[in-house]
PDB file of N, CA, C and O in Angstrom, chain B, residues numbered from 101:
ATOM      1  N   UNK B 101      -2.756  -5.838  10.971  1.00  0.00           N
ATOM      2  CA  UNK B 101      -2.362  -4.996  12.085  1.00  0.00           C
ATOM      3  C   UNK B 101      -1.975  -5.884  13.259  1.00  0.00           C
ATOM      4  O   UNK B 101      -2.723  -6.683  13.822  1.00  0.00           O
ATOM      5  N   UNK B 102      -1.015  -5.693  13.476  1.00  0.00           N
ATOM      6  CA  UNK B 102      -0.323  -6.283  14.956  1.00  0.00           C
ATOM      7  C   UNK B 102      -0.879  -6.007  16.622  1.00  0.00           C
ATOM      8  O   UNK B 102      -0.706  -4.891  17.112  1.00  0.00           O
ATOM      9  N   UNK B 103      -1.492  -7.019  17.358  1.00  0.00           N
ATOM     10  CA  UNK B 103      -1.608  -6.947  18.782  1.00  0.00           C
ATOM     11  C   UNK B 103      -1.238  -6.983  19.404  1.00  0.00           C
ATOM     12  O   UNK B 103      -0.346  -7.795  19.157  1.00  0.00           O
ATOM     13  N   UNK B 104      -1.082  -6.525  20.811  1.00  0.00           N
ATOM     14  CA  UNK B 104      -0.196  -6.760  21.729  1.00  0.00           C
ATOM     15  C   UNK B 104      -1.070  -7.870  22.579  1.00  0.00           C
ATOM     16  O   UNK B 104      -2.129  -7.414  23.010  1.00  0.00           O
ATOM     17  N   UNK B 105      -0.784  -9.349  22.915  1.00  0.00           N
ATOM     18  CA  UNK B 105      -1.738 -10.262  23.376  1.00  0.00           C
ATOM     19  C   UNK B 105      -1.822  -9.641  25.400  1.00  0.00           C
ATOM     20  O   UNK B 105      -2.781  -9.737  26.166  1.00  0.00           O
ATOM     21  N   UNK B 106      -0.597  -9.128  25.635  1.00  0.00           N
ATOM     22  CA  UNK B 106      -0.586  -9.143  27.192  1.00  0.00           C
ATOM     23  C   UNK B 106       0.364  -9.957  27.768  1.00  0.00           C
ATOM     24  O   UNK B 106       0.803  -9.844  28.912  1.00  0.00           O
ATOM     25  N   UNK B 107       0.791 -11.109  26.618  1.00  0.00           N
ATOM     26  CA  UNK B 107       1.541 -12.302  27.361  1.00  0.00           C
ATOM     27  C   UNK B 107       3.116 -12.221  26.549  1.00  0.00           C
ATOM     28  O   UNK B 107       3.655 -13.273  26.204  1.00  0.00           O
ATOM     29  N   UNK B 108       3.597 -11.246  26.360  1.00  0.00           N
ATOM     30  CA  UNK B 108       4.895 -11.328  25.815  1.00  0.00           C
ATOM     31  C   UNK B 108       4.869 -11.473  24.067  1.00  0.00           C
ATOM     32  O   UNK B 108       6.055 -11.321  23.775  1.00  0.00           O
ATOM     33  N   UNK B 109       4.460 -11.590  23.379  1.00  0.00           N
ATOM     34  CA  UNK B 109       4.332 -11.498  22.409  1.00  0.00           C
ATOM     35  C   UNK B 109       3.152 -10.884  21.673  1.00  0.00           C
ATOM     36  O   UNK B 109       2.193 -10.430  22.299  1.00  0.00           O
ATOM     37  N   UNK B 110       3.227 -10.866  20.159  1.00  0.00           N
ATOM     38  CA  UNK B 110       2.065  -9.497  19.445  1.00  0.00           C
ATOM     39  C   UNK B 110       1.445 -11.146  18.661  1.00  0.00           C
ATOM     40  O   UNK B 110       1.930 -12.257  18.448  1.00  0.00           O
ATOM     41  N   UNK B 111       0.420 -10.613  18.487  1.00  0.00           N
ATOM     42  CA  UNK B 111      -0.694 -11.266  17.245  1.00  0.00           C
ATOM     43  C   UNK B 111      -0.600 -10.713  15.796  1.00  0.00           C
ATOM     44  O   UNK B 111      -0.712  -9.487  15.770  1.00  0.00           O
ATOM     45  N   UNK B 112      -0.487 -11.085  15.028  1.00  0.00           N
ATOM     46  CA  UNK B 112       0.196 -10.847  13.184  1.00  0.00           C
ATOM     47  C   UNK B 112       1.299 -10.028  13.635  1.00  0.00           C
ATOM     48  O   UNK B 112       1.809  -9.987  14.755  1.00  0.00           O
ATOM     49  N   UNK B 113       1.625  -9.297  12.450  1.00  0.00           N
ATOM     50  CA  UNK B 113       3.248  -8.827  12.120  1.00  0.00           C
ATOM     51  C   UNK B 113       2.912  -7.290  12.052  1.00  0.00           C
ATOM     52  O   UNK B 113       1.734  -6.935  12.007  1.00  0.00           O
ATOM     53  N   UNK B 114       4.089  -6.248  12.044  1.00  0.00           N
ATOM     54  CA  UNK B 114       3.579  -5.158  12.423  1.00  0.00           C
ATOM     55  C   UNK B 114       3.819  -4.300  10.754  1.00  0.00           C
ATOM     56  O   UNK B 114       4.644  -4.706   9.936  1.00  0.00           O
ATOM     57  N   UNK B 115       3.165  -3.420  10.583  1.00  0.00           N
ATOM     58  CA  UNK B 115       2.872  -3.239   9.019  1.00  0.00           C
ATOM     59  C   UNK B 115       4.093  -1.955   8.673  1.00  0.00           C
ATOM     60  O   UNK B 115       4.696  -1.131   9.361  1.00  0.00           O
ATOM     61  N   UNK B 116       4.060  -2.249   7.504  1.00  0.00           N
ATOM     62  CA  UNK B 116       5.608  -1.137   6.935  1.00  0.00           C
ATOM     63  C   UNK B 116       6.423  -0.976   7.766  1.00  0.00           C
ATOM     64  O   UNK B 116       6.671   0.199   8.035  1.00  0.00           O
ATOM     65  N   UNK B 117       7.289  -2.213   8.627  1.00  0.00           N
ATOM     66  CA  UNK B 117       8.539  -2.051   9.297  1.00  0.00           C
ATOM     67  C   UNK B 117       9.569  -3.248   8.811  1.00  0.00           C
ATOM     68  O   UNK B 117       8.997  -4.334   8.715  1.00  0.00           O
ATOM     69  N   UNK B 118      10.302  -3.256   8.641  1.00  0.00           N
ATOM     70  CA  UNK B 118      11.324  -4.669   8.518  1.00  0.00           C
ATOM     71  C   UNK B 118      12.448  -4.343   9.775  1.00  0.00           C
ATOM     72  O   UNK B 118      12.394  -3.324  10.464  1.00  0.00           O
ATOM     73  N   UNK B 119      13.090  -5.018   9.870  1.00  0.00           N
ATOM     74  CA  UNK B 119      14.402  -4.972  10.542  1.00  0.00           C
ATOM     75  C   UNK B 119      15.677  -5.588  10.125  1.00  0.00           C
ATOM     76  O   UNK B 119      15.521  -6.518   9.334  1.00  0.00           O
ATOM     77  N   UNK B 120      16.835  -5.330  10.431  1.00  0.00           N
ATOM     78  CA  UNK B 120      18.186  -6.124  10.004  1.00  0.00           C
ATOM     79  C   UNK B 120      19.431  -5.643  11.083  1.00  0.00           C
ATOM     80  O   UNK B 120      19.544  -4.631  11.775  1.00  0.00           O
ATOM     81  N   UNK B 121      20.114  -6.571  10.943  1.00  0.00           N
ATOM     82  CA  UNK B 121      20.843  -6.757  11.634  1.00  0.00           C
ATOM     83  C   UNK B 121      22.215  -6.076  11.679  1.00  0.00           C
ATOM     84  O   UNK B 121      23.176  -6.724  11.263  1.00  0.00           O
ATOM     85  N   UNK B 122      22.386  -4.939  12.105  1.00  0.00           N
ATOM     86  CA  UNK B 122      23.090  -3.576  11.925  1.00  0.00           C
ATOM     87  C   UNK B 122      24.981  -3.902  11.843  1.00  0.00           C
ATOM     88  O   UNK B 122      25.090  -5.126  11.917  1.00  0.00           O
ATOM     89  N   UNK B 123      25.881  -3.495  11.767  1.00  0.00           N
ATOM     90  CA  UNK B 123      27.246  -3.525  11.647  1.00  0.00           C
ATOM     91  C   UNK B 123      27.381  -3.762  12.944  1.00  0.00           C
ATOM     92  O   UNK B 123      27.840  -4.892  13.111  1.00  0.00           O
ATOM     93  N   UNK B 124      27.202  -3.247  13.848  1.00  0.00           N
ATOM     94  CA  UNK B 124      27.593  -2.910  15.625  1.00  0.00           C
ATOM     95  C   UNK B 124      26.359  -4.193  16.148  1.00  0.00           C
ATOM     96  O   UNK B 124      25.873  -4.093  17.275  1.00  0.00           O
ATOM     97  N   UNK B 125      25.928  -5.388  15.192  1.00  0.00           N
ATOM     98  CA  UNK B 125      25.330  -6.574  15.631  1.00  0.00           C
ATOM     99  C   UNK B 125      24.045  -6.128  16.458  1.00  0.00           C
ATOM    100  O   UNK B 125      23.392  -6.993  17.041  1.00  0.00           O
ATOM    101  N   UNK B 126      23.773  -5.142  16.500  1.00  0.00           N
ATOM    102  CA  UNK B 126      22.195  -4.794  17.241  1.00  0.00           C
ATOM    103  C   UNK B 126      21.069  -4.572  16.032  1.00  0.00           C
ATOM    104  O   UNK B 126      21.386  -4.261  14.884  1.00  0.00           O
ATOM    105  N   UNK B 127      19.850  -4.762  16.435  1.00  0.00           N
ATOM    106  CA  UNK B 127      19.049  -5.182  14.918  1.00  0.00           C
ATOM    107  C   UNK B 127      18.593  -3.403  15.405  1.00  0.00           C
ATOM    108  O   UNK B 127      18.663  -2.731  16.434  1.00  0.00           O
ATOM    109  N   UNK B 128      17.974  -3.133  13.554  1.00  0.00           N
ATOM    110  CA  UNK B 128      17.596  -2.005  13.422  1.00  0.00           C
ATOM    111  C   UNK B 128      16.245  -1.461  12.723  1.00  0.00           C
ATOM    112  O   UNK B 128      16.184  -1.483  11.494  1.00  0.00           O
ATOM    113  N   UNK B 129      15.363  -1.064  13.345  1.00  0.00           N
ATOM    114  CA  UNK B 129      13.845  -1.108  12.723  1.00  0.00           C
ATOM    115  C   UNK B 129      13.759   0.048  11.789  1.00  0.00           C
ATOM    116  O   UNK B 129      13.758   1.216  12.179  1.00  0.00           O
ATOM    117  N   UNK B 130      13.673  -0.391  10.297  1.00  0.00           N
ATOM    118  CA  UNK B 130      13.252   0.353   9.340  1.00  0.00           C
ATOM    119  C   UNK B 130      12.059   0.922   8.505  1.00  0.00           C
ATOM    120  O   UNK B 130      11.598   0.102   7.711  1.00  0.00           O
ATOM    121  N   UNK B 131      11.572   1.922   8.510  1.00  0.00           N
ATOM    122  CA  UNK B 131      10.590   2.312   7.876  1.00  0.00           C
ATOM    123  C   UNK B 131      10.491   1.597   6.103  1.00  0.00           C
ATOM    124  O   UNK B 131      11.280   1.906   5.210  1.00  0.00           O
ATOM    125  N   UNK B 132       9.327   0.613   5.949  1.00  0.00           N
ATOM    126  CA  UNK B 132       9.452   0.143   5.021  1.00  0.00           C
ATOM    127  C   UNK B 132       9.030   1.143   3.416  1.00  0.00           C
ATOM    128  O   UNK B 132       9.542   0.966   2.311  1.00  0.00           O
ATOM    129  N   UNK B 133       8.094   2.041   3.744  1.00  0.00           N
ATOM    130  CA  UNK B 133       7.469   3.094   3.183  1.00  0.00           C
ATOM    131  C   UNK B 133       8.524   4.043   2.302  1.00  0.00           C
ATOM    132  O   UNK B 133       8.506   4.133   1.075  1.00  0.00           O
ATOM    133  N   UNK B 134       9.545   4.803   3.295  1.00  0.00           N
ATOM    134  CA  UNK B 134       9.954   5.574   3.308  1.00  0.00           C
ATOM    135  C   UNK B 134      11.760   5.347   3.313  1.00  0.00           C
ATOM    136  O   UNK B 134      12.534   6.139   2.776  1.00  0.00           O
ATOM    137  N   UNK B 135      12.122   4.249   3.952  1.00  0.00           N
ATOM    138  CA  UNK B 135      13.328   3.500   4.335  1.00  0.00           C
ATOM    139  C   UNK B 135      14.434   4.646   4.845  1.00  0.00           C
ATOM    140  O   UNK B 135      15.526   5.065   4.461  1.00  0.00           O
ATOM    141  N   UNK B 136      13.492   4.902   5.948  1.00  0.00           N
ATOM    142  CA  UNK B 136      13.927   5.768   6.966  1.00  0.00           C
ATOM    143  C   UNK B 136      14.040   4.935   8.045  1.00  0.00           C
ATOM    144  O   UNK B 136      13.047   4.253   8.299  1.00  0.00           O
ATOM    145  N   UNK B 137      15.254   4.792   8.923  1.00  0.00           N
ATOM    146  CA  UNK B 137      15.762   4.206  10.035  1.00  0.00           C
ATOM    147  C   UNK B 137      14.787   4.801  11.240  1.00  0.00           C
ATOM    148  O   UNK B 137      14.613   6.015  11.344  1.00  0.00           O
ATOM    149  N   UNK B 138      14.109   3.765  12.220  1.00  0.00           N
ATOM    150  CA  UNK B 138      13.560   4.324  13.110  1.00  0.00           C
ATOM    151  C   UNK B 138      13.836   3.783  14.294  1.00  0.00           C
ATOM    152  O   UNK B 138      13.293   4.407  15.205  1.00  0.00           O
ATOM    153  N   UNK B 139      14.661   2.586  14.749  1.00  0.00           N
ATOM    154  CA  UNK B 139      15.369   2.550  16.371  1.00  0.00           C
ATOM    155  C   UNK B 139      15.852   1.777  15.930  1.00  0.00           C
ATOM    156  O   UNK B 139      15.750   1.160  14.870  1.00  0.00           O
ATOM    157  N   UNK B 140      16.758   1.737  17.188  1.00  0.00           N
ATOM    158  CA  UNK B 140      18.014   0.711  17.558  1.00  0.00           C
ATOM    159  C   UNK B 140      17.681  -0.066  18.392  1.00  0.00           C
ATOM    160  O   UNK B 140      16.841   0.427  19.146  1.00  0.00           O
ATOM    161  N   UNK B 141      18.084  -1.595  18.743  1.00  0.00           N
ATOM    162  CA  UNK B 141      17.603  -2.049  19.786  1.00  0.00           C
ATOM    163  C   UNK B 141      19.358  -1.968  20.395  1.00  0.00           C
ATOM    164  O   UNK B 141      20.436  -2.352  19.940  1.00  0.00           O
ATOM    165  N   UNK B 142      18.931  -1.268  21.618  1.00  0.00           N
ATOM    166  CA  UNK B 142      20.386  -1.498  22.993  1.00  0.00           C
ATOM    167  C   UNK B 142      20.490  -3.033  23.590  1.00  0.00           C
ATOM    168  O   UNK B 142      21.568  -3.459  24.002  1.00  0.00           O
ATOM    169  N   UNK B 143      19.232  -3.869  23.606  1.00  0.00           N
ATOM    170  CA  UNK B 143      19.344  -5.155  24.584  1.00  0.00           C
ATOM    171  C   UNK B 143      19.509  -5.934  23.191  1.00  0.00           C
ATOM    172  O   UNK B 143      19.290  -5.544  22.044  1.00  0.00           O
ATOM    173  N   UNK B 144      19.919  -7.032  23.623  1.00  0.00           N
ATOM    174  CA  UNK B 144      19.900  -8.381  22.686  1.00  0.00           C
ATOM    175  C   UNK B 144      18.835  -8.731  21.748  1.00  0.00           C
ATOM    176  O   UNK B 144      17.816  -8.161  22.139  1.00  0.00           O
ATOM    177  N   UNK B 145      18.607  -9.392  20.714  1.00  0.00           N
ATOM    178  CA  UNK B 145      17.385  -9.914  20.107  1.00  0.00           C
ATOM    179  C   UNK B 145      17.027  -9.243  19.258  1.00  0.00           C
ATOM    180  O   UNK B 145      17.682  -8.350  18.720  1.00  0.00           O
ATOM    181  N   UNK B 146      15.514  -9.703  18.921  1.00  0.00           N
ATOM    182  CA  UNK B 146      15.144  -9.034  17.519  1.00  0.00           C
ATOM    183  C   UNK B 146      13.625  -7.812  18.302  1.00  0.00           C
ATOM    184  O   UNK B 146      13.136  -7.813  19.431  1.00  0.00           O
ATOM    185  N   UNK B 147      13.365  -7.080  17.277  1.00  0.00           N
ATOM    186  CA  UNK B 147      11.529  -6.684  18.038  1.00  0.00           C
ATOM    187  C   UNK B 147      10.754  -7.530  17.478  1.00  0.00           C
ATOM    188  O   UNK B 147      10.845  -8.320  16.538  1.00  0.00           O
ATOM    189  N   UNK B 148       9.845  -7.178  18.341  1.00  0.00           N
ATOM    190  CA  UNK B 148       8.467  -8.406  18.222  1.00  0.00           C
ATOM    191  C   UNK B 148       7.718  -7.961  17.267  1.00  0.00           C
ATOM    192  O   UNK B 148       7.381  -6.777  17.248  1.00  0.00           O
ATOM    193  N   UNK B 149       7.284  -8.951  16.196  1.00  0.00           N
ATOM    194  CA  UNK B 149       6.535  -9.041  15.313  1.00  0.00           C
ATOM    195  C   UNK B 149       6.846  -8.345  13.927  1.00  0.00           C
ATOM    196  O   UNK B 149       5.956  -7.912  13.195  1.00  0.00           O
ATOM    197  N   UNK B 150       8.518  -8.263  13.568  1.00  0.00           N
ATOM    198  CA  UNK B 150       8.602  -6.842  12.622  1.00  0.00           C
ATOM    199  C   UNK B 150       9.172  -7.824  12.259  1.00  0.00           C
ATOM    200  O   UNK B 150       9.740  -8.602  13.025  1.00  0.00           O
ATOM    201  N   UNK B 151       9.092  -7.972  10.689  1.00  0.00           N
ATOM    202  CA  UNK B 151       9.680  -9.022   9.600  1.00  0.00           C
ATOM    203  C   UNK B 151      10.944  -8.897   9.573  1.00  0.00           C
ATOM    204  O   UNK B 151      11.245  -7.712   9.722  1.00  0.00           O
ATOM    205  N   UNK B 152      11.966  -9.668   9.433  1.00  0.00           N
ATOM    206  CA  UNK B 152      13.619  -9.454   8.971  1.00  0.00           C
ATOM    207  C   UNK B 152      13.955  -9.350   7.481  1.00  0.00           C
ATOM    208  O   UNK B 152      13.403 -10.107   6.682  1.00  0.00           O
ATOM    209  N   UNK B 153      14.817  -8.462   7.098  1.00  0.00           N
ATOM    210  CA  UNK B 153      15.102  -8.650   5.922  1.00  0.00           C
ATOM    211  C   UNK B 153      16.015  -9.365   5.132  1.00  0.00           C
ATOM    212  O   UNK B 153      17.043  -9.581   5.774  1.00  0.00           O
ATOM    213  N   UNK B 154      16.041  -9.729   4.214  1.00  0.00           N
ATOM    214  CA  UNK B 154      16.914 -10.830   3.970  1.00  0.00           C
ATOM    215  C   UNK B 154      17.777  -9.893   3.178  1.00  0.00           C
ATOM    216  O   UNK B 154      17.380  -8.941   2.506  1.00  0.00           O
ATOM    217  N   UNK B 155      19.618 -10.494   3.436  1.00  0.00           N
ATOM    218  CA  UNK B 155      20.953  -9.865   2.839  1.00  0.00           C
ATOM    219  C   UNK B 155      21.179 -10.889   2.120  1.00  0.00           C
ATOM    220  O   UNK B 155      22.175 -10.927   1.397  1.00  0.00           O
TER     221      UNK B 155
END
């Protein structure tokens, strides 16, 4: 289970999510369970602590 420390980043990884890196270049957090799409990121970068998936 993933923490939030207070200081900008989480402690371990956050559980049944991956992410990848969408057509329109903004990464996209996926339900790993179910592989149901669950946000978009609007700003730059990746989210914190959610594994990437490999293409």
């Amino acid at each position: 289970m993933a923490g939030n420390t207070g200081k900008g980043y989480r402690k371990g990884a956050v559980d049944n999510r991956s992410q990848f890196k969408g057509p329109n270049g903004n990464y996209v957090k996926r339900n790993a369970d179910t592989g149901k799409f669950m946000d978009q990121k609007t700003t730059s970068g990746k989210f914190k602590g959610v594994r990437t998936e490999n293409k």
